[in-house]
Backbone bond lengths (Angstrom), bond angles and torsions (degrees), N, CA, C in turn:
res aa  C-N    CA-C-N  psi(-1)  N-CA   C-N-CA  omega(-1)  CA-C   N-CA-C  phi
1 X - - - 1.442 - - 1.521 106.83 -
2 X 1.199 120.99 118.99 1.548 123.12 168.99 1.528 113.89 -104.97
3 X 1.116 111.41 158.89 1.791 120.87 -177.92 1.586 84.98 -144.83
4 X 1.215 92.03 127.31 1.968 106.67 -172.95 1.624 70.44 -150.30
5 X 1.599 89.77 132.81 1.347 129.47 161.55 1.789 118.33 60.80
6 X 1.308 105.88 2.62 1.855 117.01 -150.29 1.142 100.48 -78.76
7 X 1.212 134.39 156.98 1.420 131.96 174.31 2.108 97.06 -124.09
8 X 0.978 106.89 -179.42 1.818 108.24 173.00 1.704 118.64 39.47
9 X 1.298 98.24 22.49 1.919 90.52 -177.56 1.310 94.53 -101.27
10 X 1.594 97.69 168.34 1.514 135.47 -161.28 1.705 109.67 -142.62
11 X 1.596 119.09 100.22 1.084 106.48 174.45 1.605 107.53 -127.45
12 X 1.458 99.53 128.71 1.694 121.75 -151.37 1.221 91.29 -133.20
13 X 1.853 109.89 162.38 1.330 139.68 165.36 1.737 106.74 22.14
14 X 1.297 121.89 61.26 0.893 133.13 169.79 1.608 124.26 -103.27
15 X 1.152 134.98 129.82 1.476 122.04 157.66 1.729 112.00 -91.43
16 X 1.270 95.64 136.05 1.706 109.27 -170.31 1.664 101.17 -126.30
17 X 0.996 159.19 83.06 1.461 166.78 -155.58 1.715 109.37 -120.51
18 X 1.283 107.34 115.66 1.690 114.95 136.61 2.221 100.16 67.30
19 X 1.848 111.93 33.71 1.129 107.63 165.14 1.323 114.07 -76.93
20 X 1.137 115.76 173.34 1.636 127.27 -159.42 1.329 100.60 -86.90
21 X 1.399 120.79 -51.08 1.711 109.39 -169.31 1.729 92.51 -106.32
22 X 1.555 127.78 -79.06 1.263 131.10 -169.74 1.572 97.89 -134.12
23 X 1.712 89.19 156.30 1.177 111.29 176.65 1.526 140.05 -73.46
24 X 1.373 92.86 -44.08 1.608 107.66 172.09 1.795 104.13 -139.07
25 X 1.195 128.83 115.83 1.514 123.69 176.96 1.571 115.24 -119.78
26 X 1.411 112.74 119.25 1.572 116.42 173.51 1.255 113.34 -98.33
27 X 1.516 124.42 92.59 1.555 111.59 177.54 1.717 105.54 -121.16
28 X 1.176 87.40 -178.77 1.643 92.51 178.67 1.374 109.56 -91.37
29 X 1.495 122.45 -175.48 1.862 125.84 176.27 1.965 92.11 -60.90
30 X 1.526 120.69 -60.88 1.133 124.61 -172.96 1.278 103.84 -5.79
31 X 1.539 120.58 -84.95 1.409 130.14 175.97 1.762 121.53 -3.29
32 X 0.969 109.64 -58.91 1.518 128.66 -176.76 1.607 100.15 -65.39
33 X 0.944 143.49 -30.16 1.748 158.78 -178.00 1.308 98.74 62.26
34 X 1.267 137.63 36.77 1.448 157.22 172.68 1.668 102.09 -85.95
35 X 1.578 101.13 128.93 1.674 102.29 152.71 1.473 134.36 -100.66
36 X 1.570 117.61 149.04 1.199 115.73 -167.34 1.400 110.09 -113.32
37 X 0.928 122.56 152.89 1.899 126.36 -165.53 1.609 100.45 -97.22
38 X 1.156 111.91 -24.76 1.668 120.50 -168.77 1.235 125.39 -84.90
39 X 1.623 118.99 83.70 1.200 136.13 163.94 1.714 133.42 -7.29
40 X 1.064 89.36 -25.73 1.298 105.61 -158.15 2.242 112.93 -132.34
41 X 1.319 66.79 -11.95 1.597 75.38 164.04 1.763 122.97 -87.05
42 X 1.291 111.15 129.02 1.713 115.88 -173.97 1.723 103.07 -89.42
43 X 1.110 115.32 95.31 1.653 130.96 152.78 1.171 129.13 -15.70
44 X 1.970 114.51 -44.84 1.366 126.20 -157.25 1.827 95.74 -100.84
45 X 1.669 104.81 159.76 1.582 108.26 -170.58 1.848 77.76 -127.43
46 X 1.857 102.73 122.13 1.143 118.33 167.42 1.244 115.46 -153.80
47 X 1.759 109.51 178.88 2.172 99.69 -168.62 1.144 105.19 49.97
48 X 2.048 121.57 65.50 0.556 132.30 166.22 1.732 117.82 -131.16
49 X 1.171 119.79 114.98 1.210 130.04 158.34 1.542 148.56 -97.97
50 X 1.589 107.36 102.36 1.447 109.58 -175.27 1.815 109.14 -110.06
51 X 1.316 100.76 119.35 1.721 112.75 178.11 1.493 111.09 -147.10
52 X 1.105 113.37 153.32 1.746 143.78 175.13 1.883 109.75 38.63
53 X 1.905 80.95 55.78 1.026 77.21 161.53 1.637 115.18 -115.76
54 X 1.355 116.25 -175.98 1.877 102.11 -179.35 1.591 100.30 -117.15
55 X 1.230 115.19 111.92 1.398 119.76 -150.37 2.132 94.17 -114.53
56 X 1.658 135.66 139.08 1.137 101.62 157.37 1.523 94.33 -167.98
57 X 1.180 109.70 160.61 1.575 106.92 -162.63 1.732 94.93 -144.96
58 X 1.249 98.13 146.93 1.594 103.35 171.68 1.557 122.87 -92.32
59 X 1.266 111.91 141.27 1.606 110.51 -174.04 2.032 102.89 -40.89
60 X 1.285 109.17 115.38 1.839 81.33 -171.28 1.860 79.31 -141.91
61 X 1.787 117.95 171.16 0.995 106.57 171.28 1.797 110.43 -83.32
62 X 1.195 125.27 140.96 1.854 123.37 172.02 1.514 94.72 -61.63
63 X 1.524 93.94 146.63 1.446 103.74 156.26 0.798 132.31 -55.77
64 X 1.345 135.85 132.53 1.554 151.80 -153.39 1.357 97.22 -135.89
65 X 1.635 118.02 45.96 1.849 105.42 150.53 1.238 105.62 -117.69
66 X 1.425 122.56 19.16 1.692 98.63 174.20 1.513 89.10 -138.47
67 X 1.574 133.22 173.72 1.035 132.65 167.53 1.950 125.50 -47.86
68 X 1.036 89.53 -43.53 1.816 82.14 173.07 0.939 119.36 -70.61
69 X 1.588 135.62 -49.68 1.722 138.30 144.05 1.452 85.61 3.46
70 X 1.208 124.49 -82.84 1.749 126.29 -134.12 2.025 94.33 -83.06
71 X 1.217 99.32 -67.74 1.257 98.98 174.36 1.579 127.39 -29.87
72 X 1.730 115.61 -19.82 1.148 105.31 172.62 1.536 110.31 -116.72
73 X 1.255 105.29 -6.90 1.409 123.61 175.76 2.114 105.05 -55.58
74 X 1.588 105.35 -45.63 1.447 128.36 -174.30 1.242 99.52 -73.80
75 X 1.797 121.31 -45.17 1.434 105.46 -179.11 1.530 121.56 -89.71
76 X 1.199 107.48 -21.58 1.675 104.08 164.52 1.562 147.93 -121.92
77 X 1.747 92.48 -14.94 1.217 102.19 159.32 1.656 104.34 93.99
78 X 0.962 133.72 -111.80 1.387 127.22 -179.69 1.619 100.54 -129.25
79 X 1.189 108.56 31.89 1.808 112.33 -164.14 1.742 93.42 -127.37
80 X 1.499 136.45 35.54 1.432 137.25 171.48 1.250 98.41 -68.38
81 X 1.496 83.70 120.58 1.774 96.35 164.39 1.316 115.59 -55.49
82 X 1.464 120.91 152.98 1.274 106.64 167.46 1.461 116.28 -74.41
83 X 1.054 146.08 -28.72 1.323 143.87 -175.80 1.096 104.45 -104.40
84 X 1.549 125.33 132.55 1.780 122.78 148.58 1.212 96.40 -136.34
85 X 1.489 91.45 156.27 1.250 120.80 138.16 1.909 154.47 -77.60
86 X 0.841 131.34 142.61 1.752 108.38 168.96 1.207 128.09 -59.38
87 X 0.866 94.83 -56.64 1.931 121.67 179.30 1.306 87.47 88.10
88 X 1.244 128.23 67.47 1.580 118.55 137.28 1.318 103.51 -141.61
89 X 1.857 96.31 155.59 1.694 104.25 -160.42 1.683 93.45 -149.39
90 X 0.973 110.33 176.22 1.881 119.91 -170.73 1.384 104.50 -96.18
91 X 1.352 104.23 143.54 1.268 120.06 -150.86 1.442 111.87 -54.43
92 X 1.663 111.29 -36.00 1.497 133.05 179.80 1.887 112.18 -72.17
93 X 1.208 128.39 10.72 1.504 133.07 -137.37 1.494 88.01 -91.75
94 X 1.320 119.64 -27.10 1.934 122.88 -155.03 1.834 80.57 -115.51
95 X 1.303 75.43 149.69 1.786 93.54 164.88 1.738 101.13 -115.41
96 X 1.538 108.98 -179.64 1.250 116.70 -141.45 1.584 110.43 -56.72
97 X 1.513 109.93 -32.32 1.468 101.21 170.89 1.296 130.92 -95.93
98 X 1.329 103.77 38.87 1.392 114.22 -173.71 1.432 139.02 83.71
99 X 1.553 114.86 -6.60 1.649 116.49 -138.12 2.104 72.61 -114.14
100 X 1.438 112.03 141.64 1.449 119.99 -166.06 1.530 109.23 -70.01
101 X 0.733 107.34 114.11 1.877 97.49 162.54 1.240 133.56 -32.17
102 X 1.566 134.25 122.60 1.172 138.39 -154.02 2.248 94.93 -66.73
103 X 1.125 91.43 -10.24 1.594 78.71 -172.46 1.812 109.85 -83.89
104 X 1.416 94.84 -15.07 1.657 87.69 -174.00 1.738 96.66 -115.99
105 X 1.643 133.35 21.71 1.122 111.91 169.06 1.829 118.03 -60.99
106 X 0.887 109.97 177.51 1.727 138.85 149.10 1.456 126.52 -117.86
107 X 1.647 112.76 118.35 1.112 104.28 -146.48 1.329 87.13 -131.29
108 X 1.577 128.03 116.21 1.332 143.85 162.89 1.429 114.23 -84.65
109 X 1.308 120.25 156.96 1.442 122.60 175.71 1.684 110.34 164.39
110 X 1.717 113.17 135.34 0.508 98.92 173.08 1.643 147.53 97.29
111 X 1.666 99.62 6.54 1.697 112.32 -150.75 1.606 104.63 -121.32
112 X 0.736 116.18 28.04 1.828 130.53 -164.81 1.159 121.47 68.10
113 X 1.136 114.63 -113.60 1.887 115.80 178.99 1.898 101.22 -117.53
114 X 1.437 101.42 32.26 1.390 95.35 168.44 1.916 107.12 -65.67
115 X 1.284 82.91 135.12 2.008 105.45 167.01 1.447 108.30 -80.85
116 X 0.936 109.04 153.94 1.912 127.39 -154.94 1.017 96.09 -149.30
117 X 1.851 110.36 145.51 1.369 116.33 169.44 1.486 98.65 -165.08
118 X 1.552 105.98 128.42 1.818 108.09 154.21 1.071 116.32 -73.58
119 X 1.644 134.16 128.34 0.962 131.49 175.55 1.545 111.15 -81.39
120 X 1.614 140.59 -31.18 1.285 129.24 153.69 1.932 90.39 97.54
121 X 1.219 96.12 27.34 1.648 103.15 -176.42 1.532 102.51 -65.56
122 X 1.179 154.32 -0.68 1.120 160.15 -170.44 1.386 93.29 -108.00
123 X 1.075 139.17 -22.93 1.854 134.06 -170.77 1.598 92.03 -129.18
124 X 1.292 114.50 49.12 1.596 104.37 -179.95 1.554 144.61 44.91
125 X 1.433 105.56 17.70 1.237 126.09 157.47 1.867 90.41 85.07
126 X 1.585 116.03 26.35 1.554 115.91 177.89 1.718 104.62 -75.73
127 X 1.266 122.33 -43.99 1.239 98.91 -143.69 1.692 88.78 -132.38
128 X 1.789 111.60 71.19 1.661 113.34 170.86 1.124 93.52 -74.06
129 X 1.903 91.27 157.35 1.849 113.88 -147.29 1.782 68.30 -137.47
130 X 1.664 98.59 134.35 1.622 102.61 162.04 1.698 98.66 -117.48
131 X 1.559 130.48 33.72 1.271 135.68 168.90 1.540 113.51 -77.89
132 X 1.084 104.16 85.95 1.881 110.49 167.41 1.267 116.80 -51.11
133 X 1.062 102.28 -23.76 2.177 109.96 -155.36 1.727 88.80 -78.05
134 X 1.483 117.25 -32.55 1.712 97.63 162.59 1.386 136.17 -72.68
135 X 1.297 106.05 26.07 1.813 115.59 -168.88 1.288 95.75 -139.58
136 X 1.478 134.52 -5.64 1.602 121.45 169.54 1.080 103.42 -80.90
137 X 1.275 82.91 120.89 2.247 96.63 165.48 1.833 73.44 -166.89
138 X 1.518 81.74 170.79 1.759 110.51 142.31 1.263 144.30 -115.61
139 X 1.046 133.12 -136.03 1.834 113.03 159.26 1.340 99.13 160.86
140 X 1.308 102.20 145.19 1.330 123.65 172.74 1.311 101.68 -89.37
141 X 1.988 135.57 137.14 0.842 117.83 -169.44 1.706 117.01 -119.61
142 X 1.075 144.14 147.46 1.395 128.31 -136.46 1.670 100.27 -61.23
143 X 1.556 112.36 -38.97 1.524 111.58 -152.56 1.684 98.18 -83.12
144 X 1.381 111.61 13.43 1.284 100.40 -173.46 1.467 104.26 -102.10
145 X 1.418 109.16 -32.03 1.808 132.41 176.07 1.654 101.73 -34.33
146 X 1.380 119.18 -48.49 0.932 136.81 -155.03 2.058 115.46 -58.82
């Protein structure tokens, strides 16, 4: 399951089993190294919540026909978490002391012994973070307020 670019999603009570590269991926358009003409279009995927789902993948090699295949193939080998992230977010996302705004978190929880990883794709994929404990929250999500 990928979430590229989404803002307000909710992915729940799902079974996710035995994909080839990752299980669940939230990245932005960036990822794709594609340009967009649309001014007005937002790039980044945030206000996102994934919980109780049963997520699990077998040590397997990722596909290696497109650049990320390989790119994660180099950083993990046959050990892809099931979940990542990009780690890129809009420039405005932190308030003054840095700490992110509840409107643009990503909020994991809850998914069995799925493995997690920031990929840190905004800093060149130097410094992946396998720290979950920055993705627990929950959230109420706007379209649900409604």
């Amino acid at each position: 399951m990928m979430v590229m670019a989404g803002k307000q999603i909710e992915v729940y009570d799902n079974e996710i089993h035995e994909q080839k590269t990752a299980c669940v991926s939230v990245i932005s358009w960036f990822i794709t190294e594609q340009k967009h003409k649309d001014s007005l279009y937002d790039p980044y995927a945030y206000g996102i919540y994934i919980h109780d789902n049963d997520i699990t993948r077998k040590h397997q090699n990722p596909t290696l026909q497109g650049r990320i295949g390989k790119l994660l193939w180099l950083k993990f080998k046959r050990n892809v978490p099931e979940i990542l992230v990009d780690g890129t977010e809009p420039e405005n996302a932190r308030d003054e002391s840095g700490k992110l705004k509840e409107k643009y978190e990503i909020c994991i929880r809850n998914n069995g012994n799925a493995r997690f990883a920031n990929l840190d794709a905004e800093n060149g994929f130097k410094n992946i973070s396998h720290d979950l404990s920055l993705y627990d929250c929950s959230r109420e999500l706007e379209w649900s307020k409604k």
